[in-house]
C-alpha positions, 0 to 999 in steps of 0.5 A: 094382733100379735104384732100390735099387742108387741107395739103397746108393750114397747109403747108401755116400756118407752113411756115408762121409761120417759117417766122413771128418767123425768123422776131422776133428773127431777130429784137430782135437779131438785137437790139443793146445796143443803142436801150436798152438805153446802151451809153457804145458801142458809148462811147467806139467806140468813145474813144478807137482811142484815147487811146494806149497801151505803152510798157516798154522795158529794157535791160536784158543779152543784150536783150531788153526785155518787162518789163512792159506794160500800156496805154497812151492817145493822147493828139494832133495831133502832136504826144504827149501822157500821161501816168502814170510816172510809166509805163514808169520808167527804161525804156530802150526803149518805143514803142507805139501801136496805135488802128489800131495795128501800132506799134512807137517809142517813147520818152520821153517828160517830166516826173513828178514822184510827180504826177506820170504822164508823156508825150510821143512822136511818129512821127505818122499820122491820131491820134485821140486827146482825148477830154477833161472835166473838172473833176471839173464839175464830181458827185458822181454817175456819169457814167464813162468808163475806157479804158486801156489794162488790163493784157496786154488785150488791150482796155478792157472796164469797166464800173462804177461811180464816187464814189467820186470826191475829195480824198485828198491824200499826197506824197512826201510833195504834195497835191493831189486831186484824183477821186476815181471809182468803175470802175475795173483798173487792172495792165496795165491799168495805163495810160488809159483813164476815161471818162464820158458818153460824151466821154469826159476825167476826169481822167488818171487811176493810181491805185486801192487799192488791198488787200483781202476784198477790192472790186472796190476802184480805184484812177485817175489823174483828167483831170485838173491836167492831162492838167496843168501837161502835159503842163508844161511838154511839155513846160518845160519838167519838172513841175515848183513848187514853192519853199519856202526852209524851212523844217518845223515840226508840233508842234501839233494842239495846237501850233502856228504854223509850227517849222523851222527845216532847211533852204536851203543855198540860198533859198527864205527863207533864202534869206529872213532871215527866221531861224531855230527855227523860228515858221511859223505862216501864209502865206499870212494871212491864219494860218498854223498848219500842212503841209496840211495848208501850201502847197495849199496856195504855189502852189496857188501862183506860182512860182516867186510870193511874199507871205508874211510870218508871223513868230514867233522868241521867243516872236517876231512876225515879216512878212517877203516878200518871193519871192518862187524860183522854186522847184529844180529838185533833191527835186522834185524827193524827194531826199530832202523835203523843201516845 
Protein backbone atom coordinates (compact mmCIF):
# COMPACT_ATOMS: atom_id res chain seq x y z
CA UNK A 1 0.00 0.00 0.00
CA UNK A 2 2.85 2.15 1.02
CA UNK A 3 4.45 1.91 -2.31
CA UNK A 4 1.17 2.46 -4.17
CA UNK A 5 0.13 5.62 -1.88
CA UNK A 6 4.34 7.09 -2.56
CA UNK A 7 3.11 6.32 -6.63
CA UNK A 8 -0.11 8.77 -6.26
CA UNK A 9 1.72 11.24 -4.33
CA UNK A 10 4.62 11.44 -7.34
CA UNK A 11 1.51 11.24 -9.62
CA UNK A 12 -0.11 14.07 -7.67
CA UNK A 13 3.18 16.43 -7.88
CA UNK A 14 3.71 15.49 -11.63
CA UNK A 15 0.20 16.40 -12.75
CA UNK A 16 0.45 19.49 -10.74
CA UNK A 17 3.38 20.53 -12.16
CA UNK A 18 2.37 19.81 -15.77
CA UNK A 19 -0.39 22.14 -14.65
CA UNK A 20 1.60 25.08 -12.98
CA UNK A 21 3.98 24.88 -15.94
CA UNK A 22 1.10 24.80 -18.77
CA UNK A 23 -0.15 28.33 -16.54
CA UNK A 24 3.15 30.09 -16.89
CA UNK A 25 3.88 29.20 -20.43
CA UNK A 26 0.10 30.17 -21.19
CA UNK A 27 0.50 33.86 -19.55
CA UNK A 28 3.62 34.37 -21.02
CA UNK A 29 2.32 33.32 -24.49
CA UNK A 30 -0.33 35.32 -23.69
CA UNK A 31 1.55 38.60 -23.34
CA UNK A 32 0.75 41.10 -25.88
CA UNK A 33 2.92 43.85 -27.03
CA UNK A 34 0.95 46.03 -24.94
CA UNK A 35 1.74 44.50 -21.94
CA UNK A 36 5.78 44.79 -23.04
CA UNK A 37 4.91 48.49 -23.29
CA UNK A 38 5.09 48.03 -27.39
CA UNK A 39 2.51 51.07 -28.65
CA UNK A 40 3.32 49.86 -32.26
CA UNK A 41 0.10 47.07 -32.58
CA UNK A 42 -2.59 49.91 -31.31
CA UNK A 43 -1.05 52.06 -33.54
CA UNK A 44 -1.06 49.99 -36.29
CA UNK A 45 -4.86 48.70 -35.65
CA UNK A 46 -5.91 52.09 -35.40
CA UNK A 47 -4.49 53.56 -38.64
CA UNK A 48 -4.22 50.90 -41.00
CA UNK A 49 -8.49 51.44 -42.01
CA UNK A 50 -7.29 54.65 -43.08
CA UNK A 51 -4.54 53.87 -45.38
CA UNK A 52 -5.37 52.05 -48.88
CA UNK A 53 -3.49 50.39 -51.57
CA UNK A 54 -3.91 52.63 -55.11
CA UNK A 55 -3.38 50.65 -58.47
CA UNK A 56 -2.00 52.48 -61.68
CA UNK A 57 -3.59 50.69 -64.57
CA UNK A 58 -2.30 51.89 -68.17
CA UNK A 59 -2.92 50.66 -71.73
CA UNK A 60 -0.71 48.09 -73.27
CA UNK A 61 -1.44 46.10 -76.81
CA UNK A 62 -5.08 46.93 -75.94
CA UNK A 63 -4.65 45.59 -72.42
CA UNK A 64 -4.92 47.41 -69.15
CA UNK A 65 -2.39 46.28 -67.46
CA UNK A 66 -1.16 47.30 -63.60
CA UNK A 67 1.92 49.44 -64.18
CA UNK A 68 2.27 50.66 -60.93
CA UNK A 69 0.99 50.08 -57.39
CA UNK A 70 1.06 52.89 -54.02
CA UNK A 71 -0.62 53.71 -51.30
CA UNK A 72 -3.11 56.56 -50.36
CA UNK A 73 -4.59 57.69 -47.21
CA UNK A 74 -8.60 58.59 -46.41
CA UNK A 75 -8.84 62.26 -46.13
CA UNK A 76 -12.92 62.23 -45.26
CA UNK A 77 -15.82 60.36 -45.24
CA UNK A 78 -16.81 61.81 -48.58
CA UNK A 79 -14.49 59.68 -50.48
CA UNK A 80 -11.22 61.91 -50.90
CA UNK A 81 -7.98 60.17 -50.87
CA UNK A 82 -4.20 61.66 -51.13
CA UNK A 83 -1.57 60.19 -52.33
CA UNK A 84 2.07 61.04 -54.08
CA UNK A 85 1.47 62.62 -57.65
CA UNK A 86 3.60 60.12 -58.83
CA UNK A 87 1.88 56.85 -58.13
CA UNK A 88 -0.79 57.73 -59.90
CA UNK A 89 1.15 59.86 -63.18
CA UNK A 90 -0.06 58.05 -66.76
CA UNK A 91 -2.40 56.31 -65.37
CA UNK A 92 -5.09 55.18 -67.49
CA UNK A 93 -7.25 53.79 -65.08
CA UNK A 94 -7.05 54.11 -60.78
CA UNK A 95 -8.66 51.52 -58.54
CA UNK A 96 -8.45 51.73 -54.88
CA UNK A 97 -8.64 49.01 -52.41
CA UNK A 98 -9.79 49.56 -49.19
CA UNK A 99 -8.38 47.35 -45.87
CA UNK A 100 -11.32 45.14 -45.78
CA UNK A 101 -10.30 44.10 -49.44
CA UNK A 102 -13.08 46.04 -51.40
CA UNK A 103 -11.99 47.05 -54.55
CA UNK A 104 -13.21 51.21 -56.36
CA UNK A 105 -12.72 53.20 -59.13
CA UNK A 106 -11.23 56.23 -58.86
CA UNK A 107 -10.53 59.37 -60.26
CA UNK A 108 -8.84 61.99 -59.99
CA UNK A 109 -9.53 65.20 -58.06
CA UNK A 110 -6.62 67.24 -58.38
CA UNK A 111 -2.85 66.68 -59.03
CA UNK A 112 0.08 68.98 -58.13
CA UNK A 113 3.40 67.23 -59.52
CA UNK A 114 5.66 70.50 -57.89
CA UNK A 115 4.84 68.97 -54.26
CA UNK A 116 4.30 65.67 -55.78
CA UNK A 117 0.81 65.01 -54.18
CA UNK A 118 -2.39 64.31 -55.49
CA UNK A 119 -6.31 63.56 -54.53
CA UNK A 120 -8.64 60.77 -55.40
CA UNK A 121 -12.18 59.94 -55.17
CA UNK A 122 -14.16 56.81 -54.59
CA UNK A 123 -17.73 56.45 -54.37
CA UNK A 124 -17.61 54.17 -51.30
CA UNK A 125 -19.17 53.94 -47.67
CA UNK A 126 -18.01 53.35 -43.80
CA UNK A 127 -14.28 55.00 -44.48
CA UNK A 128 -12.21 55.68 -41.69
CA UNK A 129 -10.77 59.26 -41.99
CA UNK A 130 -7.39 59.69 -40.75
CA UNK A 131 -6.41 61.74 -38.13
CA UNK A 132 -4.27 64.78 -38.37
CA UNK A 133 -1.02 66.15 -36.25
CA UNK A 134 0.74 69.04 -37.04
CA UNK A 135 4.04 68.12 -38.35
CA UNK A 136 5.15 71.61 -36.89
CA UNK A 137 4.72 70.00 -33.13
CA UNK A 138 7.29 66.45 -34.65
CA UNK A 139 11.18 66.25 -32.72
CA UNK A 140 13.80 64.35 -33.79
CA UNK A 141 13.85 61.17 -31.81
CA UNK A 142 10.26 61.02 -31.87
CA UNK A 143 8.46 57.42 -32.50
CA UNK A 144 6.71 56.97 -35.98
CA UNK A 145 5.15 54.23 -37.83
CA UNK A 146 4.91 53.99 -41.60
CA UNK A 147 2.32 52.27 -43.12
CA UNK A 148 2.02 51.36 -46.83
CA UNK A 149 1.95 48.56 -49.25
CA UNK A 150 5.69 48.04 -49.85
CA UNK A 151 6.65 45.52 -53.05
CA UNK A 152 2.96 45.53 -53.28
CA UNK A 153 2.88 43.71 -49.82
CA UNK A 154 -0.07 45.42 -48.56
CA UNK A 155 -0.13 47.30 -45.19
CA UNK A 156 3.33 46.51 -44.12
CA UNK A 157 4.25 48.21 -40.89
CA UNK A 158 7.88 49.75 -40.02
CA UNK A 159 8.84 51.25 -37.50
CA UNK A 160 11.49 54.10 -36.59
CA UNK A 161 11.85 57.98 -35.77
CA UNK A 162 11.93 61.40 -36.90
CA UNK A 163 15.45 61.71 -37.74
CA UNK A 164 15.01 65.37 -38.62
CA UNK A 165 12.26 67.33 -39.04
CA UNK A 166 12.81 70.32 -41.45
CA UNK A 167 14.81 69.34 -44.59
CA UNK A 168 14.99 71.90 -46.99
CA UNK A 169 15.12 70.78 -50.42
CA UNK A 170 14.60 72.88 -53.76
CA UNK A 171 12.75 71.63 -57.16
CA UNK A 172 11.50 73.24 -59.86
CA UNK A 173 12.19 76.92 -58.40
CA UNK A 174 9.91 75.75 -55.09
CA UNK A 175 10.79 75.32 -51.56
CA UNK A 176 10.14 72.39 -49.74
CA UNK A 177 10.24 71.30 -46.12
CA UNK A 178 10.74 67.60 -45.76
CA UNK A 179 10.68 65.18 -42.63
CA UNK A 180 13.28 62.85 -42.90
CA UNK A 181 12.92 59.05 -41.12
CA UNK A 182 14.63 56.03 -40.61
CA UNK A 183 11.40 54.28 -40.95
CA UNK A 184 12.02 51.84 -44.24
CA UNK A 185 9.91 53.28 -47.33
CA UNK A 186 10.46 50.72 -50.25
CA UNK A 187 8.57 51.17 -53.68
CA UNK A 188 4.89 50.97 -53.11
CA UNK A 189 4.97 52.81 -50.13
CA UNK A 190 4.79 56.38 -51.63
CA UNK A 191 1.46 57.45 -50.55
CA UNK A 192 1.42 55.72 -47.43
CA UNK A 193 0.95 56.94 -44.05
CA UNK A 194 3.35 58.34 -41.18
CA UNK A 195 2.22 58.75 -38.04
CA UNK A 196 3.44 59.51 -34.57
CA UNK A 197 2.68 57.17 -31.37
CA UNK A 198 -0.82 58.79 -31.34
CA UNK A 199 -1.81 57.68 -34.36
CA UNK A 200 -2.03 60.82 -35.73
CA UNK A 201 -0.62 61.78 -39.39
CA UNK A 202 2.69 63.80 -39.81
CA UNK A 203 3.54 63.03 -42.95
CA UNK A 204 3.01 61.23 -46.57
CA UNK A 205 5.90 58.75 -47.38
CA UNK A 206 7.61 60.11 -50.72
CA UNK A 207 10.79 58.84 -51.09
CA UNK A 208 14.20 57.23 -49.73
CA UNK A 209 17.61 57.78 -50.75
CA UNK A 210 18.58 54.41 -52.40
CA UNK A 211 22.32 54.03 -53.26
CA UNK A 212 24.74 51.51 -52.14
CA UNK A 213 26.27 52.30 -48.46
CA UNK A 214 23.18 54.43 -47.59
CA UNK A 215 20.91 52.89 -44.78
CA UNK A 216 17.44 54.39 -43.56
CA UNK A 217 17.21 58.08 -45.16
CA UNK A 218 13.54 58.32 -46.05
CA UNK A 219 11.80 61.66 -46.89
CA UNK A 220 7.62 62.53 -46.16
CA UNK A 221 5.40 65.51 -47.11
CA UNK A 222 4.38 67.01 -43.66
CA UNK A 223 0.81 66.83 -42.78
CA UNK A 224 0.73 70.64 -42.86
CA UNK A 225 1.53 70.55 -46.44
CA UNK A 226 -0.27 67.71 -47.14
CA UNK A 227 -3.72 69.54 -45.71
CA UNK A 228 -2.92 73.33 -47.48
CA UNK A 229 -1.99 71.20 -50.75
CA UNK A 230 -4.73 68.68 -50.66
CA UNK A 231 -7.32 71.52 -50.04
CA UNK A 232 -6.66 73.59 -52.84
CA UNK A 233 -6.64 70.78 -54.88
CA UNK A 234 -10.27 69.77 -53.62
CA UNK A 235 -11.32 73.20 -53.81
CA UNK A 236 -9.76 74.38 -57.06
CA UNK A 237 -8.27 71.11 -58.50
CA UNK A 238 -5.06 72.40 -58.96
CA UNK A 239 -2.85 74.47 -56.33
CA UNK A 240 -3.17 78.38 -56.77
CA UNK A 241 0.86 79.91 -56.23
CA UNK A 242 1.63 83.06 -56.42
CA UNK A 243 3.28 84.74 -59.60
CA UNK A 244 5.84 87.53 -59.89
CA UNK A 245 6.90 86.87 -63.84
CA UNK A 246 10.21 87.56 -63.74
CA UNK A 247 13.05 85.12 -64.23
CA UNK A 248 15.97 85.86 -62.27
CA UNK A 249 19.67 84.96 -61.78
CA UNK A 250 22.27 84.86 -59.06
CA UNK A 251 24.90 87.27 -59.43
CA UNK A 252 26.76 85.69 -56.38
CA UNK A 253 27.01 86.37 -52.67
CA UNK A 254 28.38 89.48 -53.32
CA UNK A 255 26.18 91.15 -55.45
CA UNK A 256 23.13 93.35 -54.83
CA UNK A 257 20.99 91.38 -55.60
CA UNK A 258 18.95 89.05 -58.12
CA UNK A 259 19.75 90.12 -61.99
CA UNK A 260 16.16 90.33 -64.28
CA UNK A 261 17.01 87.99 -67.17
CA UNK A 262 13.38 87.72 -68.55
CA UNK A 263 9.88 89.04 -67.73
CA UNK A 264 6.55 87.43 -68.92
CA UNK A 265 4.44 89.42 -71.40
CA UNK A 266 1.61 90.62 -69.23
CA UNK A 267 2.76 89.28 -66.01
CA UNK A 268 2.70 91.17 -62.70
CA UNK A 269 5.99 92.03 -62.99
CA UNK A 270 5.99 93.58 -66.37
CA UNK A 271 2.55 95.06 -65.68
CA UNK A 272 4.65 96.63 -62.98
CA UNK A 273 7.48 98.10 -65.26
CA UNK A 274 9.94 95.80 -63.71
CA UNK A 275 12.76 95.13 -66.92
CA UNK A 276 15.42 92.94 -68.10
CA UNK A 277 18.55 94.07 -66.71
CA UNK A 278 17.24 95.19 -63.63
CA UNK A 279 18.74 94.14 -60.22
CA UNK A 280 16.00 92.59 -57.53
CA UNK A 281 17.25 93.88 -54.42
CA UNK A 282 14.09 93.06 -51.94
CA UNK A 283 10.95 92.31 -51.45
CA UNK A 284 8.93 93.62 -49.15
CA UNK A 285 12.07 94.73 -47.10
CA UNK A 286 13.63 91.73 -46.72
CA UNK A 287 17.14 91.45 -48.94
CA UNK A 288 17.48 89.07 -51.83
CA UNK A 289 20.74 87.29 -52.94
CA UNK A 290 19.75 83.76 -54.34
CA UNK A 291 16.27 82.22 -55.09
CA UNK A 292 16.31 80.66 -51.88
CA UNK A 293 15.73 84.30 -50.33
CA UNK A 294 13.17 85.15 -52.59
CA UNK A 295 10.84 82.35 -52.80
CA UNK A 296 9.41 81.94 -48.90
CA UNK A 297 8.99 85.63 -48.85
CA UNK A 298 6.07 85.08 -52.52
CA UNK A 299 4.62 82.09 -51.09
CA UNK A 300 4.05 83.86 -47.80
CA UNK A 301 2.24 86.57 -49.52
CA UNK A 302 -0.13 84.75 -51.81
CA UNK A 303 -1.74 85.02 -54.54
CA UNK A 304 -3.45 88.44 -55.40
CA UNK A 305 -1.37 90.10 -52.41
CA UNK A 306 0.87 93.50 -53.38
CA UNK A 307 4.48 93.07 -52.27
CA UNK A 308 6.72 95.99 -52.58
CA UNK A 309 9.70 95.28 -54.95
CA UNK A 310 12.98 96.94 -54.23
CA UNK A 311 15.06 97.22 -57.83
CA UNK A 312 18.20 98.55 -59.03
CA UNK A 313 18.16 100.08 -62.54
CA UNK A 314 21.98 101.08 -63.38
CA UNK A 315 22.84 103.39 -60.39
CA UNK A 316 18.95 104.09 -59.64
CA UNK A 317 17.32 102.28 -56.80
CA UNK A 318 13.65 102.56 -57.42
CA UNK A 319 10.28 100.48 -55.46
CA UNK A 320 7.77 99.28 -57.27
CA UNK A 321 3.96 97.74 -56.12
CA UNK A 322 3.62 94.21 -57.67
CA UNK A 323 0.29 92.61 -57.11
CA UNK A 324 1.46 88.60 -57.68
CA UNK A 325 -0.88 86.88 -60.34
CA UNK A 326 -1.39 83.23 -59.93
CA UNK A 327 1.29 81.06 -61.29
CA UNK A 328 -0.08 79.59 -64.76
CA UNK A 329 -0.62 75.88 -64.80
CA UNK A 330 2.23 75.13 -67.80
CA UNK A 331 4.94 77.00 -65.52
CA UNK A 332 3.69 75.17 -62.46
CA UNK A 333 4.16 71.95 -64.42
CA UNK A 334 7.83 73.43 -65.00
CA UNK A 335 7.52 73.98 -68.60
CA UNK A 336 9.02 77.33 -67.83
CA UNK A 337 10.36 79.05 -64.51
CA UNK A 338 9.34 82.52 -63.56
CA UNK A 339 9.00 82.70 -59.77
Amino acid sequence: MSGCGKGWRSFLFGFLGVIVGALIAYHTLRRTPDALNWPVVSIARKVDPSVVIVLNKQRENRQLRTKGIGSGVILNRQGYIVTNYHVVASANELFVVLSNGKRYHAHVVGEDPASDLAVLKVKAGNLQPIAFSSSGTVEPGELVVAIGNALGLSHTVTTGVISAKDRVMYRDGWEYHLIQTDAAINPGNSGGALVNAQGQLIGINASKIAQTGVEGIGFAIPSNTVKAISTQLIKYGHVRRPWLGAALESAGSNSVGLLVVGVAPGSPAAKAGIKNGDFLVSINGVRVHQMQDIIPVIQKAGVGRIVQVGILRGNQPLTVSVKLGELPLTHARGVKRYP
